[in-house]
Steps between C-alpha positions, in 0.01 A plus 500: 500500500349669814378276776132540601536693806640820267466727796783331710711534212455891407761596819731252345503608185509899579810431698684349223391775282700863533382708779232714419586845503412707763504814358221377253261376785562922636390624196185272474393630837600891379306421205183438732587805713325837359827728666766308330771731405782568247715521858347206624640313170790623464615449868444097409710537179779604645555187685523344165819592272351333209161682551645853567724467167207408319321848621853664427518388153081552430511832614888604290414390191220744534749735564753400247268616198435798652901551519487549912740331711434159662349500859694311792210496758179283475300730678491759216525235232177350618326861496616547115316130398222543718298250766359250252859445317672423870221246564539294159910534566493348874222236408695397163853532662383309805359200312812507299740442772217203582459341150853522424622263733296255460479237185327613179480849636601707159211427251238497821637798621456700109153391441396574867611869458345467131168409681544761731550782248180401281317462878591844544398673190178304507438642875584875331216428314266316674516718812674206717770588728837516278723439746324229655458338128894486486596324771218264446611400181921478654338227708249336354708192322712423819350141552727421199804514747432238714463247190859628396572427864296112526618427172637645211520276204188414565317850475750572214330232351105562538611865423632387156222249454243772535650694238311213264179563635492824750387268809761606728325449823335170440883359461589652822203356684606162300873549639483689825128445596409831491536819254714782566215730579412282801867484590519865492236554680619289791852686487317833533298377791800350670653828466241684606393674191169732484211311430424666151901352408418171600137505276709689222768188505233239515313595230690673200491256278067443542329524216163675644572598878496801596576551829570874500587761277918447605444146419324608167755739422805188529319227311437771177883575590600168448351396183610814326854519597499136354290649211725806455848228540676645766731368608494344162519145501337179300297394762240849506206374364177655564191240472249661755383824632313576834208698352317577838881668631500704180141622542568552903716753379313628205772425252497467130740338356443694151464842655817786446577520836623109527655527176686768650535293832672210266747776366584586832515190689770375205704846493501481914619103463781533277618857657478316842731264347740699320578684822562167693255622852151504526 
């Protein structure tokens, strides 16, 4: 449990978490930036080995079924896959290196990129930013990290408890005093997140708030990659919808193109995880 002053605590807890990676907090701010570049990118991936392979092996196994040889430099490797592709790869590779280290980090890390794939198809067609949809939904669970970090029998435990009923975050706010939207939300702001994050983080799990069309875009993300089962797992359970998010974006659930989006967001999933990167 969380004392009352929960403020005083957030530095505390962030420190014992992994460091947040840098490179992540660039791109946000390249996001915002109009004259972001492929360059720009790829001059901050190649201060990451892990993040430059991943670009390596995205852009060869393009090559590869066209029978070309494999490309050694990033530069060109990032011009085959394009802008978009080098933004999900340094957001998704970034947040690995985070999530991995720290307790519980697999399964969160899977359906956070699950989220963020369904967030992305639904911006396609909803006319929200794409990119900015994907790295919402890589962070939008991360209060879950600190509970691993305060205690972790005891979220294990109102995680598998809500599998009875679906009430995950009234058993955090009866273990830890708060929900992991909240707790997320203070991470973000400790670290300085944009403002649209930190609403995003707070509220993705609201039932009728919409607080902008990102926001709308993660919690429509979030039921349906629970609805869809990926990452599969007993626990995905569906048992509300936000119905002002879906008409924000003038969805249907019934229409072709989200039956198509479903087809996607499934074939993208399990390709993402044959290939082992984002």
């Amino acid at each position: 449990m969380l004392g009352s002053n929960i403020l005083d605590e957030v530095p505390k807890l962030a420190a014992a978490l992994p460091p947040f990676p840098s490179i992540v907090l660039q791109l946000l701010d390249r996001l915002r930036d109009e004259d972001s570049s492929l360059d720009v990118l790829v001059r901050l991936a190649r201060n990451d080995p892990v993040i430059s392979s991943n670009i390596l092996a995205s852009a060869n196994h393009i090559r590869r079924l066209r029978l070309q040889s494999d490309l050694a430099d990033p530069f060109a490797a990032a011009s085959l896959i394009g802008l978009n592709r080098v933004r999900n790869i340094v957001v998704a590779a970034g947040m690995h290196q985070f999530l991995e280290n720290g307790k519980g980090g697999t399964f969160l890390f899977r359906h956070s990129q699950a989220v963020a794939i369904v967030a992305q198809e639904l911006a396609t067609l909803s006319g929200v930013s794409s990119e900015m949809a994907y790295v919402a939904g890589i962070l939008h669970d991360i209060g879950q990290l600190c509970f691993h970090i305060l205690d972790e029998q005891a979220f294990r435990e109102a995680y598998e408890s809500s599998s009875v009923d679906g009430n995950l975050i009234e058993r955090e706010v009866e273990t830890f005093g708060l929900d992991h939207c909240r707790m997320g939300a203070l991470l973000a702001e400790h670290w300085e997140l944009p403002e649209e994050f930190v609403s995003v983080i707070l509220t993705h799990h609201d039932e009728m708030t919409v607080t902008s069309r990102l926001q709308a875009t993660i919690c429509l993300a979030e039921t349906l990659a629970r609805a869809l089962d990926i990452p599969p797992s007993p626990k995905n359970r569906v048992t509300k919808i936000n119905a002002a998010a879906l008409e924000s974006l003038n969805l249907r659930w019934d229409s072709p193109d989200m039956l198509d989006c479903f087809g996607r967001c499934h074939a993208r999933f399990h390709q993402l995880c044959d290939d082992g990167h984002g």
